[in-house]
Backbone as JSON Lines, residues from 0, in Angstrom:
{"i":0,"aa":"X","n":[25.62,-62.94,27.7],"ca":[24.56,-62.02,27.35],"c":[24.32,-62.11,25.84]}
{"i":1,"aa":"X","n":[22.98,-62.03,25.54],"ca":[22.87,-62.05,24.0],"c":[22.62,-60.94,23.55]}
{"i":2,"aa":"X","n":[22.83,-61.08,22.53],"ca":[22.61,-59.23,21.98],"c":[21.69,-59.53,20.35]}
{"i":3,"aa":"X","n":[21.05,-58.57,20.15],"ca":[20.5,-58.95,19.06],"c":[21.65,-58.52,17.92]}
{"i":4,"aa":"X","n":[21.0,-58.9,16.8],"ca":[21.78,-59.08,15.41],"c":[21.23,-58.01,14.61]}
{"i":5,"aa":"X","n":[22.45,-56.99,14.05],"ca":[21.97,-56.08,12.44],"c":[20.79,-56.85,11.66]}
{"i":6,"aa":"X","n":[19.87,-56.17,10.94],"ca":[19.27,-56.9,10.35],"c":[19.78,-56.92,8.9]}
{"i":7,"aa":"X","n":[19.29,-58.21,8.23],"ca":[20.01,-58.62,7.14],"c":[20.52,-57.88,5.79]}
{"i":8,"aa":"X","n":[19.05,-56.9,6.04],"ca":[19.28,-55.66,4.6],"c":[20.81,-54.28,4.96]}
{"i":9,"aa":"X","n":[21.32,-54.83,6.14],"ca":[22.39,-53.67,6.27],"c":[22.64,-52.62,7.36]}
{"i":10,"aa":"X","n":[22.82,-51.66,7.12],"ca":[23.34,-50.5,7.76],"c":[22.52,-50.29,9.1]}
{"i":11,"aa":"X","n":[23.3,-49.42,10.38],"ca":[22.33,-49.04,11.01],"c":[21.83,-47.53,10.16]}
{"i":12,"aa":"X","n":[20.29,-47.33,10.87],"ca":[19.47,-46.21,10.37],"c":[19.94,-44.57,10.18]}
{"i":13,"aa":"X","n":[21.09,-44.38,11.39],"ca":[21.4,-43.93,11.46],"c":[23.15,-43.86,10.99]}
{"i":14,"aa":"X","n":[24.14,-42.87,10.52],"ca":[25.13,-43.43,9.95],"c":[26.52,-42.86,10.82]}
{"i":15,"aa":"X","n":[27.57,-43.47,10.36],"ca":[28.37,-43.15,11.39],"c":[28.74,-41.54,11.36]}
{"i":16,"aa":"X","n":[29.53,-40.56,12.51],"ca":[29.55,-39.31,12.69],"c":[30.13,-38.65,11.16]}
{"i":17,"aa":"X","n":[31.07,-39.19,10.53],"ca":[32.17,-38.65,9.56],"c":[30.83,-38.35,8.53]}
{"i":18,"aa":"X","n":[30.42,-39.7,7.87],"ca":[29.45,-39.7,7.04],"c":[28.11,-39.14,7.25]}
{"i":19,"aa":"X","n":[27.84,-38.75,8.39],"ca":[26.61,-37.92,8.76],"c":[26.97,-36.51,8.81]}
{"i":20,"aa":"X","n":[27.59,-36.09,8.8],"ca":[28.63,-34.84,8.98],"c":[28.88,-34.45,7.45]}
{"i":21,"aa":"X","n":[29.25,-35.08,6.58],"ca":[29.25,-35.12,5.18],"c":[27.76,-35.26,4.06]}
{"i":22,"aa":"X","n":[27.12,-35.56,4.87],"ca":[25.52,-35.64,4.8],"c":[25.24,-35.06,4.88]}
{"i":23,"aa":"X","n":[25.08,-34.21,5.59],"ca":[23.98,-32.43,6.28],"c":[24.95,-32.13,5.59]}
{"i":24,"aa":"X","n":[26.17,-31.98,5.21],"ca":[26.89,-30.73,4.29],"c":[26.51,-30.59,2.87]}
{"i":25,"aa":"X","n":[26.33,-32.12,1.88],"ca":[25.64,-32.26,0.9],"c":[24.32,-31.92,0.69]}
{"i":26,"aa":"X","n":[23.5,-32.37,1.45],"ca":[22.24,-31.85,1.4],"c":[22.28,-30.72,2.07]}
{"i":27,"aa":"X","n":[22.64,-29.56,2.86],"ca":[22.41,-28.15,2.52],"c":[22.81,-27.71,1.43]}
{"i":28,"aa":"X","n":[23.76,-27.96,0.58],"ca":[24.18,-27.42,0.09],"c":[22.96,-27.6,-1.61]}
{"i":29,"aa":"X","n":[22.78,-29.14,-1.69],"ca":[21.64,-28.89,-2.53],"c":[20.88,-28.45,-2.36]}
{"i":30,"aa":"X","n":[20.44,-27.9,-1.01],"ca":[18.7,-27.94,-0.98],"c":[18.24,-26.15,-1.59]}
{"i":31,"aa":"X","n":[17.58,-25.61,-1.55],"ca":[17.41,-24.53,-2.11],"c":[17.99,-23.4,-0.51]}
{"i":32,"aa":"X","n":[18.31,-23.75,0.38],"ca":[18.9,-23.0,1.73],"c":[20.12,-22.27,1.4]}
{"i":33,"aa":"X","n":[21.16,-23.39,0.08],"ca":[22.05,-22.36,-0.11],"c":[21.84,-21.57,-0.55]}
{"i":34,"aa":"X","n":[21.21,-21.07,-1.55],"ca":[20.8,-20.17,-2.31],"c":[20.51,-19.0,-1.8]}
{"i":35,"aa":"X","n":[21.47,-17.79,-1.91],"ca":[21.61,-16.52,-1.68],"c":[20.26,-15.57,-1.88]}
{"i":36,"aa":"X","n":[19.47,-16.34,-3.57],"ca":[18.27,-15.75,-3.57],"c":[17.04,-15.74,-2.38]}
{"i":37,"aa":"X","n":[17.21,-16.87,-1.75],"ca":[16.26,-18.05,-0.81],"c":[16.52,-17.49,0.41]}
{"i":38,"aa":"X","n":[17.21,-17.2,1.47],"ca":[16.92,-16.69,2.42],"c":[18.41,-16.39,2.69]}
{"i":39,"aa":"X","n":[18.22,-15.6,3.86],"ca":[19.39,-14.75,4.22],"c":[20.92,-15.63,5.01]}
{"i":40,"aa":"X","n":[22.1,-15.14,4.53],"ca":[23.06,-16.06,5.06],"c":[22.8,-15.75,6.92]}
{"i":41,"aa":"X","n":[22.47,-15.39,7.46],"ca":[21.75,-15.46,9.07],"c":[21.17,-16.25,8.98]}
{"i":42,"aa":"X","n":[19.73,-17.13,8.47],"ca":[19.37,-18.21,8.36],"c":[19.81,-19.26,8.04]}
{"i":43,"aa":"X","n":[21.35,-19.23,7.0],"ca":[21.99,-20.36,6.89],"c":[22.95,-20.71,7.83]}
{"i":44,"aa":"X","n":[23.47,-19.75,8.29],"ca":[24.16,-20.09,9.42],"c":[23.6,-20.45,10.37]}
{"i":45,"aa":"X","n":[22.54,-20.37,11.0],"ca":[21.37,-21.08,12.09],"c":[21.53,-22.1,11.97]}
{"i":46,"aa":"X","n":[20.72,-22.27,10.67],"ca":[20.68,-23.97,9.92],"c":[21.79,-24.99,10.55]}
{"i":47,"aa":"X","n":[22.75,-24.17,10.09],"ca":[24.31,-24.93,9.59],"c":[24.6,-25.35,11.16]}
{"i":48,"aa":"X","n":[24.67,-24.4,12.35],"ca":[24.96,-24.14,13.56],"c":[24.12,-25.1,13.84]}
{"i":49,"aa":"X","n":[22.96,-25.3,13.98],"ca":[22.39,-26.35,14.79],"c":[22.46,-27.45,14.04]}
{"i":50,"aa":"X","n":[22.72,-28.05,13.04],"ca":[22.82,-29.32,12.46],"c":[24.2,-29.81,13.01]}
{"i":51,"aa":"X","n":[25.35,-28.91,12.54],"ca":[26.5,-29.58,13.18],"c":[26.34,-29.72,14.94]}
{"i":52,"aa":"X","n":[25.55,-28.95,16.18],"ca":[25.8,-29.18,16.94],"c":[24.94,-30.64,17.44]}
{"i":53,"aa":"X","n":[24.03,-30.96,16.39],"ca":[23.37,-32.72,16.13],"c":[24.2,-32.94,15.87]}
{"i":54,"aa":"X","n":[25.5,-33.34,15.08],"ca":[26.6,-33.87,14.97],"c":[27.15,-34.16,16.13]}
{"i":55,"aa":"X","n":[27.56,-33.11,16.53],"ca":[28.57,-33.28,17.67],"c":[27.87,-34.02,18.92]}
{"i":56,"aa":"X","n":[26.87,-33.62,19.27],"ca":[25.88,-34.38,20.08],"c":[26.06,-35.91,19.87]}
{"i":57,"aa":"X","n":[25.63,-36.84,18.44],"ca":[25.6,-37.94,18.39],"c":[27.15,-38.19,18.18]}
{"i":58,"aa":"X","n":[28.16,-37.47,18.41],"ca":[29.22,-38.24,18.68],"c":[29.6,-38.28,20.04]}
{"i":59,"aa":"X","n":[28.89,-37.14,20.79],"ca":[29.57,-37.28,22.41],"c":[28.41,-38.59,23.1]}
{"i":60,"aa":"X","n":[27.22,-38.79,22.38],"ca":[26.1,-40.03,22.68],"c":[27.54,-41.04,22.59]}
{"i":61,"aa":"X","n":[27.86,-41.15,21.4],"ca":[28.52,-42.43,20.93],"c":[29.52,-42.85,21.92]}
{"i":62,"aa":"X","n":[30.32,-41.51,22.51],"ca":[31.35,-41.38,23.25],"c":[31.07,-41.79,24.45]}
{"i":63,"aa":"X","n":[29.63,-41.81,25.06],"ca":[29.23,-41.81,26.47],"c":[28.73,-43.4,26.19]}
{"i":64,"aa":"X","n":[28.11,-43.87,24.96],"ca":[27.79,-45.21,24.94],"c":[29.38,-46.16,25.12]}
{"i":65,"aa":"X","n":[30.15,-46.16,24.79],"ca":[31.54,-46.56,24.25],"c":[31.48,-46.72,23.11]}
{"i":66,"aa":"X","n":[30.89,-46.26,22.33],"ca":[30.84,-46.61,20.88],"c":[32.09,-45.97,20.21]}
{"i":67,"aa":"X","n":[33.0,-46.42,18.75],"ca":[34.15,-45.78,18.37],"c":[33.38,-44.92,17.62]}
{"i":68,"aa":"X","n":[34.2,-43.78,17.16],"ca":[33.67,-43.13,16.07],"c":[33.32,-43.35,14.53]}
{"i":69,"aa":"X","n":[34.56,-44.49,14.76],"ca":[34.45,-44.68,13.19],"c":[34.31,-45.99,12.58]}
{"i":70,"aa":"X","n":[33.72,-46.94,13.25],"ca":[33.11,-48.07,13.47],"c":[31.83,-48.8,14.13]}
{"i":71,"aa":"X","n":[31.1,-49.2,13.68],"ca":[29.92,-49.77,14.14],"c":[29.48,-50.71,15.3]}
{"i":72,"aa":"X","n":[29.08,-50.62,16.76],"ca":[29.27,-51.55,17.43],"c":[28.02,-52.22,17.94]}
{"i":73,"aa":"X","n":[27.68,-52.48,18.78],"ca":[26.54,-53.08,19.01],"c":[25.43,-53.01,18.6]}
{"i":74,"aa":"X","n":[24.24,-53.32,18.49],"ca":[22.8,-52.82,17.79],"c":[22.49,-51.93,19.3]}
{"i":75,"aa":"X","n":[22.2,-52.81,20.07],"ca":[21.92,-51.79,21.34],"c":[22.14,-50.49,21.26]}
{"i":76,"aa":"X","n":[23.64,-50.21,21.54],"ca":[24.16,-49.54,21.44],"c":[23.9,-48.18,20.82]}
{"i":77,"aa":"X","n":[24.31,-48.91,19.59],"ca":[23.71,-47.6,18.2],"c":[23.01,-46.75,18.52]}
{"i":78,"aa":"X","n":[21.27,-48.05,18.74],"ca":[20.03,-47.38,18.81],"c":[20.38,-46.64,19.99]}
{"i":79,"aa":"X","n":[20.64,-46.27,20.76],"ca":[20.99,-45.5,22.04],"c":[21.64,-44.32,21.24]}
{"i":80,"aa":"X","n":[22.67,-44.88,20.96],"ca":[23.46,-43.38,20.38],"c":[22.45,-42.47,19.23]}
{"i":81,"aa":"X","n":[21.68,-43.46,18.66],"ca":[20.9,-42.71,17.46],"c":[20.09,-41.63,18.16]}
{"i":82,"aa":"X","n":[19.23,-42.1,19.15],"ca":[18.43,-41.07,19.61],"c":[18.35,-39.63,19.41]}
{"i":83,"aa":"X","n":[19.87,-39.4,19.68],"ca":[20.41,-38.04,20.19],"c":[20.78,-37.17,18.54]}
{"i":84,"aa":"X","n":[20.09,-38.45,17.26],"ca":[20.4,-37.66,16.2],"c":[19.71,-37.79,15.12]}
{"i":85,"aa":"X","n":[19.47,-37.18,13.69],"ca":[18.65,-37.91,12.18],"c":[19.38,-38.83,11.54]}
{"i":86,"aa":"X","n":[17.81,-39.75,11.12],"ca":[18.37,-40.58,10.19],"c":[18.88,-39.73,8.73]}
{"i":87,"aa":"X","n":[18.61,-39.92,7.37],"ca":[18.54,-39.2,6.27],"c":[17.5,-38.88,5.93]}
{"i":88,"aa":"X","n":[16.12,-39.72,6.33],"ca":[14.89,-39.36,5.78],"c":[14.0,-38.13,7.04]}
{"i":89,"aa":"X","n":[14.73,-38.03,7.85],"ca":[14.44,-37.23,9.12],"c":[15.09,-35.92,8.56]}
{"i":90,"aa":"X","n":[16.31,-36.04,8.46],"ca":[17.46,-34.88,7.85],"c":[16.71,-34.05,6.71]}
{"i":91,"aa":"X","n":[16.15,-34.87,5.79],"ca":[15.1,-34.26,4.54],"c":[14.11,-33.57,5.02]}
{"i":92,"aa":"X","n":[13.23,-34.26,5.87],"ca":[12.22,-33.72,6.31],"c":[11.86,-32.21,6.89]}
{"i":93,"aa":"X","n":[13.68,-32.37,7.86],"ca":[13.61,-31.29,8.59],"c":[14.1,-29.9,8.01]}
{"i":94,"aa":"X","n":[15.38,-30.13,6.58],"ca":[15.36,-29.08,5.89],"c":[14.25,-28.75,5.17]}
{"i":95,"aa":"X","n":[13.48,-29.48,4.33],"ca":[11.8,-28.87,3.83],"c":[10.92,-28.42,4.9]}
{"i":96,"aa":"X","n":[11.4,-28.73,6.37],"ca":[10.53,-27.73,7.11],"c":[10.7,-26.45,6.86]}
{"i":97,"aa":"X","n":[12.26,-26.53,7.61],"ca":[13.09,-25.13,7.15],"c":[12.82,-24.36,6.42]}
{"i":98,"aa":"X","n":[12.69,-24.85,4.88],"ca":[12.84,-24.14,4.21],"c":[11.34,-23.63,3.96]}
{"i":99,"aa":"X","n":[10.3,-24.32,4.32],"ca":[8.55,-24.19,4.3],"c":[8.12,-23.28,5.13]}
{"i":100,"aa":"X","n":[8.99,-23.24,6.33],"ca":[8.95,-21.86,7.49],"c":[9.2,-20.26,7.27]}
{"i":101,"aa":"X","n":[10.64,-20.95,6.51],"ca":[11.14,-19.56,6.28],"c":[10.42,-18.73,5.33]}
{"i":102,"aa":"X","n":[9.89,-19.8,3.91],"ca":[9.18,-19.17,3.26],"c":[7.65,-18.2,3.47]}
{"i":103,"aa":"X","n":[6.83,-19.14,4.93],"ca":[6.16,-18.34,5.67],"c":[6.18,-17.26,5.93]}
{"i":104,"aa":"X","n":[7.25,-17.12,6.39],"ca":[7.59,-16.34,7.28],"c":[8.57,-14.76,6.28]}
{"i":105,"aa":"X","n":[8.34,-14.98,5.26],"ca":[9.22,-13.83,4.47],"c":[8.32,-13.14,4.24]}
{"i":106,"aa":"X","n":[8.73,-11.64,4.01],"ca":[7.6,-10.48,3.7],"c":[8.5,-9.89,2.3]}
{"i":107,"aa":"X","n":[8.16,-10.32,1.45],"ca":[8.38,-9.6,0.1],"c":[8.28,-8.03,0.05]}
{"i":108,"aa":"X","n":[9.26,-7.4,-0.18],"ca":[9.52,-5.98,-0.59],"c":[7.99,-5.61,-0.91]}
{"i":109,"aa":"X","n":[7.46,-4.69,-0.45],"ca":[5.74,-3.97,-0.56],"c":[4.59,-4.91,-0.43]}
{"i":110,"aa":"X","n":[4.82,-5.71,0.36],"ca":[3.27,-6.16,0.33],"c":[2.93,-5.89,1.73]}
{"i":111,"aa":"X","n":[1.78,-6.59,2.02],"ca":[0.93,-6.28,3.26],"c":[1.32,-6.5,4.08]}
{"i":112,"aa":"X","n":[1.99,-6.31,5.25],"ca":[2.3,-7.4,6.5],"c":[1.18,-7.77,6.91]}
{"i":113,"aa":"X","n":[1.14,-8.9,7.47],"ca":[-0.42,-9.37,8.21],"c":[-0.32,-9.22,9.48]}
């Protein structure tokens, strides 16, 4: 059976569980979500709660593909396991939703509700 080949520039798109896991922790933590001023720790914990359970998800994908956790295996493969998770430029996207929603969605001390 042939299998196709990584392409030459590197990595798959998606990264392995440890380092994706360490990823959503860095970037919440920069993004303006931590910030106590910015919205309420109930919203960060949401956040936090459903990103790690994308974690855990693309490791039980990986687990159901045979993929190891902490090694890279087939291209097939991957892309299978990726599905079930973000790349980094997906991961960005989806905290500036977040954080574009929430801001919607806040009612500042005395103003109008609509």
């Amino acid at each position: 059976m042939l299998h196709r080949q990584w392409p030459t520039d590197g990595a798959p798109t998606v990264p392995l569980p440890a380092v994706l896991r360490e990823m959503v922790h860095s970037k919440v933590a920069a993004s303006e979500l931590s910030s106590t001023d910015f919205c309420s720790q109930a919203f960060r914990d949401s956040v936090d709660t459903f990103l790690e359970g994308m974690v855990a998800g693309y490791e039980e994908a990986r687990r159901r593909c045979g993929l190891e956790l902490d090694s890279v295996g087939l291209l097939e493969l991957e892309e299978l396991a990726a599905q079930s998770c973000m790349s980094e430029p997906e991961l960005d996207m989806f905290l500036e939703e977040c954080k574009t929603r929430y801001q919607m969605k806040r009612v500042d001390p005395g103003s109008t509700v609509r």
